[in-house]
C-alpha positions, -999 to 999 in steps of 0.1 A, spaced: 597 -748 457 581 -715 456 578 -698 488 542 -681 500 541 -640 512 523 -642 539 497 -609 542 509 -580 561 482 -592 593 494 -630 591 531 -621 592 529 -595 625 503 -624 642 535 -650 630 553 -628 646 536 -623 677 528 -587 674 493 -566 677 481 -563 647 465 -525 644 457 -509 610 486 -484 610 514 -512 621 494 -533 591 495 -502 564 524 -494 573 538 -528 567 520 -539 538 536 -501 524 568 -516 527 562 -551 517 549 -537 483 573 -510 473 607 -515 459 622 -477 468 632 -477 504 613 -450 519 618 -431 547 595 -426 582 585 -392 561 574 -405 530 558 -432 549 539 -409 567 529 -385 535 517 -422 518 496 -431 539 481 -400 551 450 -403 535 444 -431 550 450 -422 579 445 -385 588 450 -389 625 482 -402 621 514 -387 637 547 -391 623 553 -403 658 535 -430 656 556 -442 619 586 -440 643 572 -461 669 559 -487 646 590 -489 623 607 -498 656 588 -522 663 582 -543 629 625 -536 630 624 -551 664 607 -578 650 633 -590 621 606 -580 600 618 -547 584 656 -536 584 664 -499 585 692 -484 566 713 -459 578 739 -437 558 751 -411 579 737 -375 585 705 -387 563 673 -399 572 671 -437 577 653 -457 548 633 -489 554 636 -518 536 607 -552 539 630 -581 547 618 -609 526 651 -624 510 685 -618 522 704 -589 499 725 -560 499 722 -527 486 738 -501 457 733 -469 468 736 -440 440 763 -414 448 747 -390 432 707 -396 437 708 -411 467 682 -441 449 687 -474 467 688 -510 446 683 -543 460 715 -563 449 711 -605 451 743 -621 452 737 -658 465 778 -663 474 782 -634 500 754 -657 525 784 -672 531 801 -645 548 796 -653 578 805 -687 584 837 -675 566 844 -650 590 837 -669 622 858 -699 608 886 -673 597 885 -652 636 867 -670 658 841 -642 661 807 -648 670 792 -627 638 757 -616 645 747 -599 616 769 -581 584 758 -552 559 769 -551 525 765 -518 505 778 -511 466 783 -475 461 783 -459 427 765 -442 398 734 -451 390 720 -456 351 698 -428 354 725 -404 365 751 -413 345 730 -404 313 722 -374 326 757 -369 336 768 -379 294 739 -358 281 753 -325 303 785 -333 289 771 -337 251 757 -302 252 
């Protein structure tokens, strides 16, 4: 049974959200790239768009559709947070050396939790699974540095 994307409007009204055409933009950004982006390159996106648009208002509004279960942000440390549309439930390989985040799919880890809370007891609430290594891309530049 294939499953229906709901547009960027219908899922913040699902949701019970205002719908207002940054929050929408903003969203529909996200629920049509692949690369993670941060607040910033948000903000540089859809500047055209919107011209009176502060970064301050990305912030606010990436709070919110976060608030809502409807975009998850990913945090690595001392850099900026990248945001990711939450469709299906995955994981994510991070590149050590670009910093480019993948979407990994591994059907057996939805499991995890009911493993945990029947292995501890504990009441999990949510769990983040992150790969990190080389990505393609790098590692060919990495064997064509090393084949000159």
């Amino acid at each position: 049974m294939a499953t229906e994307t709901l547009s960027p409007s219908a899922l913040l009204k699902k949701s019970h959200a205002r719908v207002t055409p940054q929050r929408e933009a903003i969203l529909g950004f996200l629920m049509g790239t692949d690369s993670h982006p941060t607040a910033d390159d948000i903000y540089h996106h859809l500047g055209s768009r919107f011209p009176n648009m502060s970064i301050a208002t990305v912030y606010n509004n990436l709070r919110t559709l976060t608030g809502l279960g409807l975009i998850q942000e990913l945090s690595y440390g001392d850099s900026s947070s990248h945001f990711d549309f939450v469709e299906t439930a995955h994981y994510h390989a991070i590149c050590q050396v670009c910093g480019k985040i993948f979407d990994m799919y591994y059907p057996g880890l939805n499991e995890i939790d009911t493993i945990t809370e029947n292995a501890t007891d504990f009441a999990v609430t949510s769990h983040r699974i992150e790969v990190y290594g080389i990505c393609k891309d790098c590692q060919k530049k990495r064997s064509e540095k090393k084949a000159e």
